[in-house]
MARDREN-998785 format. One line per field, with one value per residue (C-alpha): residue number from 1; residue in three letters; x, y, z. Coordinates in Angstrom, 1 decimal. Example, Ala and Ser with C-alpha at 12.3 -4.5 7.8 and 13.67 -1.06 7.14 Angstrom:
pos: (1_2)
code: (ALA_SER)
c1: (12.3_13.7)
c2: (-4.5_-1.1)
c3: (7.8_7.1)
***
This chain:
pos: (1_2_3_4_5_6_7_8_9_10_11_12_13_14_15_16_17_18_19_20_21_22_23_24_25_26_27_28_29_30_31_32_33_34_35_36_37_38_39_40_41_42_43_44_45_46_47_48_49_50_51_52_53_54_55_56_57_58_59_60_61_62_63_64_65_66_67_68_69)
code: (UNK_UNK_UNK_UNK_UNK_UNK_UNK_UNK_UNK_UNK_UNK_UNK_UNK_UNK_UNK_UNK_UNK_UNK_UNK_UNK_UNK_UNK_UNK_UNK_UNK_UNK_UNK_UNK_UNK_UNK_UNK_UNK_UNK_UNK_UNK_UNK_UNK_UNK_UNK_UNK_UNK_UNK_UNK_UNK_UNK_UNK_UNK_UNK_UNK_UNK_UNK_UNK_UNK_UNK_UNK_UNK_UNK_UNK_UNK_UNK_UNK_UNK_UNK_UNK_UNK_UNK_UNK_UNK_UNK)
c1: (-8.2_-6.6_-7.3_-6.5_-5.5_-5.6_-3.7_-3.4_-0.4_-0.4_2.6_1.5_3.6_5.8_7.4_7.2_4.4_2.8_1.8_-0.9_0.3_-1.4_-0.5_-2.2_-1.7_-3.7_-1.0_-1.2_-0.4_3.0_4.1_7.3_6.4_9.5_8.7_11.3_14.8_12.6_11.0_7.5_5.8_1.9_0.2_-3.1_-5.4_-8.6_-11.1_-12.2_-15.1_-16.4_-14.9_-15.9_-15.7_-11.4_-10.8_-9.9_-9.7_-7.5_-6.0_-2.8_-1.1_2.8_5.2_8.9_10.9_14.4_15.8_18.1_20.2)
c2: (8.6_8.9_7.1_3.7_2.2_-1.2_-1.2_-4.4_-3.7_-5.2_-5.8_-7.3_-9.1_-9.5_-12.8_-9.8_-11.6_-7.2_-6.8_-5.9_-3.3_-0.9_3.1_6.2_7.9_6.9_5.7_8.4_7.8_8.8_7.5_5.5_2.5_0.3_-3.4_-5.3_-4.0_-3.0_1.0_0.4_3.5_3.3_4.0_3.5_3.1_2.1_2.4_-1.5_-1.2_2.0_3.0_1.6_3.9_4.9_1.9_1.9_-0.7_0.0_-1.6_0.2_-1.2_-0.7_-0.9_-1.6_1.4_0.2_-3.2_-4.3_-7.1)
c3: (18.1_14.7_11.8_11.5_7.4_6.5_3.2_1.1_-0.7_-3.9_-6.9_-9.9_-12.2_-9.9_-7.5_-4.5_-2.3_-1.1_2.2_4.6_6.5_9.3_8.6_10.6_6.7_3.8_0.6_-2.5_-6.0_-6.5_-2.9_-2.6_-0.5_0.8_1.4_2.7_0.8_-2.6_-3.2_-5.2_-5.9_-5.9_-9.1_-7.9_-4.3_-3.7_-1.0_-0.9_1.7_3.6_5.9_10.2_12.8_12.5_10.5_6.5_4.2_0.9_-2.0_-3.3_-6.3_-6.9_-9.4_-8.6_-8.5_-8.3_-8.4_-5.4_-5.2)
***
């Protein structure tokens, strides 16, 4: 079985409420996320506990990468 991520997706500064999202890929820096009709790009990730069995918990902050309206 593949790994399983757990990724708290986090924007701060921002009204944008993130996300908890499942992904069988762990989020780099650099990555462009899309959430909803908005691209973020995450500038940092974070391992928030170890990691059970296939399972892992992460915390990815993003910055907005273009505005849409």
């Amino acid at each position: 079985m593949p790994a399983i991520y757990k990724v708290s997706y986090v924007v701060p500064g921002e009204d944008h409420p993130g996300a908890i999202l499942n992904s069988e890929t762990s989020p780099h820096q650099g990555d462009v996320i899309s959430l909803g009709s908005s691209d973020f790009e995450v500038i940092e990730v974070i391992d928030l506990v170890p990691p059970r069995g296939d399972f892992h918990y992460l915390h990815a902050t993003l910055v907005r990468t273009t505005k849409k309206t």
